[in-house]
Structures are given as C-alpha cells and as structure tokens.
C-alpha positions as CSV (number, residue, x, y, z in Angstrom):
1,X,-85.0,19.1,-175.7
2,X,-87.7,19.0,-173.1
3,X,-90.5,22.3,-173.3
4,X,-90.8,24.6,-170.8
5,X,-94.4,24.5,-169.4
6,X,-96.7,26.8,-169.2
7,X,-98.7,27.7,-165.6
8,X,-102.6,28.1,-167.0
9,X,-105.4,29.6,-165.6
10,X,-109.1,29.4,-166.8
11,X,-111.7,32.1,-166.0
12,X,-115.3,30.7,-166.4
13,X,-114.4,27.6,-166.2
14,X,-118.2,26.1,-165.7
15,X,-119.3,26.6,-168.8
16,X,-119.5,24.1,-171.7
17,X,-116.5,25.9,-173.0
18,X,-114.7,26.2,-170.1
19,X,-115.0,22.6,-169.4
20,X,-113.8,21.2,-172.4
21,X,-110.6,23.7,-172.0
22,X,-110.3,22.1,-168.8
23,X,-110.8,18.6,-170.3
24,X,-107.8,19.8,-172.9
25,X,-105.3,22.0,-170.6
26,X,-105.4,18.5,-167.6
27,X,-104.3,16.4,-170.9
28,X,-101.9,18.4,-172.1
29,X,-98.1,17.1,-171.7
30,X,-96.5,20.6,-171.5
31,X,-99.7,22.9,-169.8
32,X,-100.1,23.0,-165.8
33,X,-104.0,24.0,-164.7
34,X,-103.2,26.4,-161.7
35,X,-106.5,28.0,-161.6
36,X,-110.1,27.7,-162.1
37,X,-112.7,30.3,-161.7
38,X,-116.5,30.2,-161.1
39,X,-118.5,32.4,-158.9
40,X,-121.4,29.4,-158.6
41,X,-119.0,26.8,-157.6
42,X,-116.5,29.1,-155.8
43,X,-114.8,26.7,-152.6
44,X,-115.8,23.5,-154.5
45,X,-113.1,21.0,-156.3
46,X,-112.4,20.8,-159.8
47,X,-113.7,17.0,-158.6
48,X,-116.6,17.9,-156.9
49,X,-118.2,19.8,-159.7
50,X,-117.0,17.8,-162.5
51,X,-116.7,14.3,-161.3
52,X,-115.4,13.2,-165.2
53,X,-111.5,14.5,-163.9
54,X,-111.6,12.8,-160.7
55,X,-109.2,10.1,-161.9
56,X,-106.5,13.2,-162.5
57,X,-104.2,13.8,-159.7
58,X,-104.9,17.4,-158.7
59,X,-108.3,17.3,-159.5
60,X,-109.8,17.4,-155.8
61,X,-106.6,20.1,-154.5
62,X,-107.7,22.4,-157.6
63,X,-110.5,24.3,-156.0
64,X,-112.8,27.2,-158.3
65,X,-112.1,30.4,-157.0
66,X,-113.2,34.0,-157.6
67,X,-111.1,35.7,-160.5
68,X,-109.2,37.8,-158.9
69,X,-106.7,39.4,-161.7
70,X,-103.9,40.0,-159.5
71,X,-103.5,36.4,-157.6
72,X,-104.2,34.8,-160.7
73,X,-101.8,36.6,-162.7
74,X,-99.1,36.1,-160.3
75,X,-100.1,32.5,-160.6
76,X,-100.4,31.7,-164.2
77,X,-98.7,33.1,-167.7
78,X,-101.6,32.0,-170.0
79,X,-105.2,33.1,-169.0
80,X,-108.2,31.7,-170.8
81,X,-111.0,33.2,-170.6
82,X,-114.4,31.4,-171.1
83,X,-116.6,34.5,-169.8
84,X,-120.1,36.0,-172.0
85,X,-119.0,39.0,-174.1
86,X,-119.4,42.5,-172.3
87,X,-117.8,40.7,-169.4
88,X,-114.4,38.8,-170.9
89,X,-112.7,42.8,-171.7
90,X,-112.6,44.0,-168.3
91,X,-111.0,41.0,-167.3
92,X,-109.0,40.9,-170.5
93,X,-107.2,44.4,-169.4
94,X,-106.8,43.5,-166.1
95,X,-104.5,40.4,-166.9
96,X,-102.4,42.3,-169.5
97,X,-101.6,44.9,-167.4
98,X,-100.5,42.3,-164.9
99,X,-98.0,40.4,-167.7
100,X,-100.2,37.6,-168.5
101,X,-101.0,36.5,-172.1
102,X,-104.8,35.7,-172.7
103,X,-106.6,33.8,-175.1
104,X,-110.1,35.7,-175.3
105,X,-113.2,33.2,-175.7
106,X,-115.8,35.5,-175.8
107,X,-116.7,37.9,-179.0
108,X,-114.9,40.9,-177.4
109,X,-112.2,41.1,-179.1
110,X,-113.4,39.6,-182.8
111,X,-114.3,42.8,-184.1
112,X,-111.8,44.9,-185.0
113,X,-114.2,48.4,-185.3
114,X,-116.0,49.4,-181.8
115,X,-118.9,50.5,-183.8
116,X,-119.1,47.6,-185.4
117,X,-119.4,45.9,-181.9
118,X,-122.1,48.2,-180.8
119,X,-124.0,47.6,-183.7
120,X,-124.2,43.8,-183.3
121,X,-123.8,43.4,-179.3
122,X,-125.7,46.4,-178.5
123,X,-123.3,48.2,-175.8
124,X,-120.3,50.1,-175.9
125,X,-117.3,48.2,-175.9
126,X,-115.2,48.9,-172.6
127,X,-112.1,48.2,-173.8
128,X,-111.7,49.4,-177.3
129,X,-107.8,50.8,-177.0
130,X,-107.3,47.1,-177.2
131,X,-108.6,46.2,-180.5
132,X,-105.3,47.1,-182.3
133,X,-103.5,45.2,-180.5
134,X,-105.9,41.7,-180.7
135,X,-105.1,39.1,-183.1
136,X,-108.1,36.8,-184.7
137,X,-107.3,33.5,-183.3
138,X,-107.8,31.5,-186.7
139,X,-104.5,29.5,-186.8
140,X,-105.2,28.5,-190.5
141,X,-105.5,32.6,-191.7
142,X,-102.8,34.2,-188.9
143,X,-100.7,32.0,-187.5
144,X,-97.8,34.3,-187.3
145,X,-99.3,36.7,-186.1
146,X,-101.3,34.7,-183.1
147,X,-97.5,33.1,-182.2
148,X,-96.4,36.6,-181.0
149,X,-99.4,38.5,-179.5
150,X,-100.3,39.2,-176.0
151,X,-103.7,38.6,-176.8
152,X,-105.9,36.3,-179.0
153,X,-109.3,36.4,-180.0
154,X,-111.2,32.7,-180.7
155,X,-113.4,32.5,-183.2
156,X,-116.5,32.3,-182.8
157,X,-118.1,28.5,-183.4
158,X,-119.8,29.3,-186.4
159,X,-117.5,31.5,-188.3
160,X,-114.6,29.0,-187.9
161,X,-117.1,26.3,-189.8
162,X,-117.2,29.0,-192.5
163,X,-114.0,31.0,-192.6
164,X,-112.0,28.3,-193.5
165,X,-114.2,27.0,-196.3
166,X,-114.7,30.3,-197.7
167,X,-111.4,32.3,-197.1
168,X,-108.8,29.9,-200.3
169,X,-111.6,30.8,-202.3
170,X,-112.3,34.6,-201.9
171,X,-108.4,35.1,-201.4
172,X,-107.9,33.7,-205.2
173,X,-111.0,35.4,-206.8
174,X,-112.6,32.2,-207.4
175,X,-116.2,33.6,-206.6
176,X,-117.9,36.5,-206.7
177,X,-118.5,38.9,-204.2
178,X,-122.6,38.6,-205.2
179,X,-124.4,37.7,-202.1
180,X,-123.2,34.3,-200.7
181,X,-126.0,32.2,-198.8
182,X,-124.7,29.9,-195.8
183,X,-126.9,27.7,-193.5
184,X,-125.7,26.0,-190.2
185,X,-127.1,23.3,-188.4
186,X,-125.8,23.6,-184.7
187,X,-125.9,21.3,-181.8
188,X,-127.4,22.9,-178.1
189,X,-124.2,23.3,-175.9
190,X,-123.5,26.3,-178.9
191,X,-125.7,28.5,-176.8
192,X,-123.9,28.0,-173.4
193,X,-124.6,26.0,-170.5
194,X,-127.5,28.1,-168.9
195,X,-131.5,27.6,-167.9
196,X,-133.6,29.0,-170.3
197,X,-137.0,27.4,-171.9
198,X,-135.4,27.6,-175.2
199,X,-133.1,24.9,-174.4
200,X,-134.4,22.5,-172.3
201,X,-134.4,19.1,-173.3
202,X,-138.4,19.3,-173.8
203,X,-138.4,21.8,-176.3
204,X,-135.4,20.8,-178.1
205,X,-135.4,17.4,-178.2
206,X,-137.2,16.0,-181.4
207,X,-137.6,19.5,-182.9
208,X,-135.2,21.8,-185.2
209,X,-135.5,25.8,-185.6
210,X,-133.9,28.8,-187.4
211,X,-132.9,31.6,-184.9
212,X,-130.8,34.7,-185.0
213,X,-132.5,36.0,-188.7
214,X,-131.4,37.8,-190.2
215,X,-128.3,39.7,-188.4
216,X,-127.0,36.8,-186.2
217,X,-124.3,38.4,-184.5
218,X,-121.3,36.5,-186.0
219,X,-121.9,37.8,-189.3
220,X,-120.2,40.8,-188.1
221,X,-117.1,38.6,-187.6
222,X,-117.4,36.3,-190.9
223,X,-118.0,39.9,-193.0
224,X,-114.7,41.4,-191.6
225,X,-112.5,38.7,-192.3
226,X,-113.6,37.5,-195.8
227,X,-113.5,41.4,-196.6
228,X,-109.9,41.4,-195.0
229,X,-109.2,38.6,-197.5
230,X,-110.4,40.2,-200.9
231,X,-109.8,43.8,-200.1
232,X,-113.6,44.1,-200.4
233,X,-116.9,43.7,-198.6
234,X,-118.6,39.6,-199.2
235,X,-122.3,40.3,-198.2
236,X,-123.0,37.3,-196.5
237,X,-126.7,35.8,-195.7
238,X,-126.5,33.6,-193.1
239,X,-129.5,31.7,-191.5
240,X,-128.0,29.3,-188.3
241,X,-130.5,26.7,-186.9
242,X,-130.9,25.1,-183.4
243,X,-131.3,21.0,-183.7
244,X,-131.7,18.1,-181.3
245,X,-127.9,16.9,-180.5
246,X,-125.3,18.2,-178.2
247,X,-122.5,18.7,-180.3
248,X,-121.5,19.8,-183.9
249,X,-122.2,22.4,-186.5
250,X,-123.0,21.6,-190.0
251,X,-122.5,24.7,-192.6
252,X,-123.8,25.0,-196.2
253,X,-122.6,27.7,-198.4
254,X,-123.7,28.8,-201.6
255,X,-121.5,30.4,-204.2
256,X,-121.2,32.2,-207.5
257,X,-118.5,31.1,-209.8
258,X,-116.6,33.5,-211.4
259,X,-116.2,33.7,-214.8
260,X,-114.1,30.5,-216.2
261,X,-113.5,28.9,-212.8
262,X,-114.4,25.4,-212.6
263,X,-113.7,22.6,-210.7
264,X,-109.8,21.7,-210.9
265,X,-109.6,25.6,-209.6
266,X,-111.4,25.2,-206.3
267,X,-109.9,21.6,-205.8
268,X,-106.5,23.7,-206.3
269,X,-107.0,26.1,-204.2
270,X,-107.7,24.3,-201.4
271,X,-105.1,21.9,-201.5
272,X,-102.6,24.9,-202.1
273,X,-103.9,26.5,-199.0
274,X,-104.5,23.5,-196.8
275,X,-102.4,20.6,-197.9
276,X,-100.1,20.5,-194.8
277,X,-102.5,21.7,-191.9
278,X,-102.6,19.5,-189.0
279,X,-106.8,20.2,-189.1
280,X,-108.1,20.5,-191.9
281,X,-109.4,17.3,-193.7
282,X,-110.3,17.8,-197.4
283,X,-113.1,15.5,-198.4
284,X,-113.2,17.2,-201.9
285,X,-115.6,15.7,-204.6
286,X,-116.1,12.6,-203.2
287,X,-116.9,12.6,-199.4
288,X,-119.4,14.6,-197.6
289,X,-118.9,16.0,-193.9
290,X,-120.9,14.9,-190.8
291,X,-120.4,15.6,-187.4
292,X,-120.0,12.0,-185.9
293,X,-117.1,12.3,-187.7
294,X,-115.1,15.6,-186.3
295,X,-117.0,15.1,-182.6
296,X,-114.6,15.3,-179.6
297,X,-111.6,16.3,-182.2
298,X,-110.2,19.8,-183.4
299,X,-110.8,18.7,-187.1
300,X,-112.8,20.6,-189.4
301,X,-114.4,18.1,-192.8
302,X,-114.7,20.3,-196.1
303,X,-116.1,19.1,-199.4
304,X,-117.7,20.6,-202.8
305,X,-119.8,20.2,-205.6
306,X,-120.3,22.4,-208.4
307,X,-124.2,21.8,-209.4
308,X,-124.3,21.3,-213.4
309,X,-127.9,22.3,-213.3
310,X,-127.4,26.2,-211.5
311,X,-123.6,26.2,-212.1
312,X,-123.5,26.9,-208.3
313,X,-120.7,26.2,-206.0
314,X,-121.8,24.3,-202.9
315,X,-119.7,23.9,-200.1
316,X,-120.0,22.2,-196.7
317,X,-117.9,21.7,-193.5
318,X,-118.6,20.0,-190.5
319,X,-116.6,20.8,-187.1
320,X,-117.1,20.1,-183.2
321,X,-118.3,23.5,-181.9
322,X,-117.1,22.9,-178.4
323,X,-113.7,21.7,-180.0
324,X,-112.2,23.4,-182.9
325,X,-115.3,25.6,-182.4
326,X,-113.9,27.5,-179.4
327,X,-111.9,25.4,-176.7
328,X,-109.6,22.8,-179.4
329,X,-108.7,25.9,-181.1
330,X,-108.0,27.9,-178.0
331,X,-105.5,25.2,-177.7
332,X,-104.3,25.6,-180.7
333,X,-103.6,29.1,-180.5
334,X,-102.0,28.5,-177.0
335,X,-99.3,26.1,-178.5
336,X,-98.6,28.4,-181.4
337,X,-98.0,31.3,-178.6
338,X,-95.6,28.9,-176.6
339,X,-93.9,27.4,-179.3
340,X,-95.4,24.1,-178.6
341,X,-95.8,21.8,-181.9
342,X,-99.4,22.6,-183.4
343,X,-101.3,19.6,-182.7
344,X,-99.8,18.8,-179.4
345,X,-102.7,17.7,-177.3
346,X,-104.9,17.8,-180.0
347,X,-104.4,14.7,-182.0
C-alpha cells in the first residue's frame, strides 16, 4: 500500500546542515519540501542559492522565506530545524504549539538537565518545560521512543561517532567506568558554514589542530547517555581536532577491560546489539574505518583491537558528520516518526 506523504519544512536551511537535509528531503519518495527558511537568502529560489537542485522540478518555485511559525505550520507537519543552539527552542515551542512535529538540529534539546545546559552553553535555556518531553534522536539507542514523540533531538556529530561504539559495551559491563580517553579527527563543515579566520581555507588547509580542551561542549551529551546506559556516571576525556577535509569524523576511544572480558565478549556484544541495523557496519578485528568510506552515506564503520601489550581496548568509528552526523540521521528519525521503512532515502 502506497505511504501517505509527509509536507516538510526546513528552518535554516543555508547551512551545511540544512543543505544536505534539503539534498535528502527533495530525494525522498514519500517527503514533499514545502518550505525553506533563511533570513540571508529570504525572496531567492531554492535554485538560485543552491544551483546543485536546479535539475529538481520545484526547485526555482520553492523560494527561502522568513520562518514564520504560524504559516509554516499550517504548511508543513514535520519541521526541521537547522538553527545555532539558543535560537532552535524558541522556534521549537512555537511549532508545537501549532501541531507540527519537529526534529531539533541544534543542541537544545540534548540535554536533558537545564543546568547542565547552562553549564556547557553558557545561557539559560528558554525552553526548559520541554526537556521532558524530548526524545534523543539516536535511532540505534531509542527507536521506540523517537517513532512516537512530538519532538526529537539529533545528536550531535561527534557523540553519534561515539555513542554507538561505546553504548553495547557500557550496557553489558564490558569496561570499566575508569576514565575513558576518546580523540576525533573532524572535517571543516563540522563547525558550520560561517566566516571566521579559523576556518578559511588558508589557515586550514595543510594544517591540523586540537580545539574545544578540555570541556568541549558535547561531552555533556556523550556523559548523559553512556550514564543513562550503566546506571552510572562514564567520565569521559575527550580531545576533538580540526583537519584539512570537508567532510568526516574519525573517533578513537580508549578502554579498560573489565575483569575476564576478552575479545569474543566485545565481538558478541556488538553483533548482539547491531547485527540487523540498517547502519551500522561492523568491521570487527579485521578492517579499520576511514571516512572515504562512510562519505555522502548515513553509515557509521566500527572496529577493535584489544592491544596484548596494555591489555587496552581500542575502538574506532568513522561516520559522515553532515550525514549520519546530523542531517542522514534527521532522516532517519523522520521515517521512524512516519512509519516510513528505516533506510528509505538513505540507502
């Protein structure tokens, strides 16, 4: 039987992140883009501005607009919204209240303690009656949960390249809660489409850098959800780095065993946990992620080693931060709340 389809609108739709939705939602056999929103490009055509969807039949009608929650809403059932944090929960409320479902880009509604938010965005969070009520948009930890709710929070890019790696092990009390060392390795569109000197091509190009140390501020999401997982806190030290591509995050982690676990456990656990997801590739012993090979795609690549020498657990993933990052998995989330299969436009 054919599927109803869904009227979709995306706020902030300029960005990196807002493109690629764009890129997805136009490809998608059962989503129809109503609505695009940018205050720079207000009056313009979806053509115009981004001359890559040209070739798509409503590409020069589909003019960026102003958000305005009340047209839109009467417009579209599913809002994305690809807006900085501090500015996505204002909008957020305003399309609930107005019977829209929305998928959340930004970090607003990631952390589930307002405090907690202050802490690590530095302002008050304007919205904070919602938090109950948000569901972590991890498909992989609560896809129940994100098929029913009224609103969804991505992930951030990061924490997605780590969650899913680390989440089958701390849920089967395979490692220690002793503190847990990650690096990342992220391409430039991570930080957003936006001039500043950090991230022009000149200083970039040719040149790799830490940032963010040590209390970059998606720790604050990757600590809540292991310690939703294992009922206790996983200190986590995590050290991301800027280098020279456009797209793709590479993450390292370093683990304690626990007592007696060795490497048929972890091979176990992960195929228990991930055997039958759509996107999640298990390289295991053998393989080793990189990012040529999840670019453009919602995959994430995860394999391990346990080193003989420290008795360490090493695990790496590699994902497409644009992709199953933020926008891919906004997609996914959107066909879990619609009823759509998974992977539809995806694969």
């Amino acid at each position: 039987m054919p599927k109803e389809r869904a009227k979709c609108a995306v706020i902030g739709a300029s960005g990196y992140a807002g493109e690629e939705l764009v890129r997805l939602l136009l490809a998608h056999p059962f989503a129809d883009l109503v609505a695009v929103t940018s205050r720079q490009y207000a009056g313009k055509s979806l053509a115009d501005v981004f001359p890559k969807f040209s070739h798509v039949a409503n590409a020069r009608e589909l003019q960026f607009r102003d958000s305005e929650a009340a047209k839109i809403a009467g417009m579209a059932g599913i809002v994305f919204l690809a807006l900085p944090h501090g500015v996505s929960a204002g909008m957020a409320k305003s399309f609930l209240e107005r019977g829209a479902r929305v998928i959340d880009l930004s970090a607003d509604f990631r952390i589930r303690d307002p405090e907690v938010y202050k802490e690590f965005y530095g302002a008050e969070h304007i919205a904070p009656d919602l938090l109950s009520n948000a569901v972590y948009g991890l498909p992989e930890a609560y896809r129940n949960q994100i098929a029913e709710a009224a609103l969804v929070a991505c992930p951030g890019c990061y924490p997605t390249s780590i969650l899913i790696p680390l989440l089958p092990l701390v849920r089967e009390k395979l490692v220690l809660a002793d503190l847990i060392s990650v690096t990342s390795l992220s391409g430039v569109t991570g930080a957003g489409r936006k001039v500043e000197a950090d991230y022009l091509f000149s200083e970039c190009n040719e040149s790799a850098r830490p940032y963010g140390v040590p209390r970059h501020r998606h720790l604050s999401e990757i600590e809540q959800e292991l310690a939703a997982a294992a009922g206790r806190m996983f200190p986590i030290q995590f050290v991301p780095h800027l280098v020279p591509m456009n797209r793709g995050i590479i993450s390292t982690m370093l683990l304690e065993l626990a007592p007696g676990v060795d490497e048929p456990h972890i091979s176990d656990a992960y195929r228990a946990a991930y055997a039958t997801e759509a996107f999640v590739r298990l390289l295991g012993t053998v393989g080793l992620p990189d990012t040529k090979n999840v670019a453009g795609s919602n995959f994430i690549d995860i394999s391990w080693r346990i080193d003989p020498r420290t008795k360490r657990l090493i695990v790496m993933s590699a994902i497409d931060n644009l992709v199953k990052g933020t926008s891919g998995q906004a997609i996914q989330c959107f066909n879990l709340m619609r009823g759509y299969p998974e992977s539809v436009g995806l694969l």
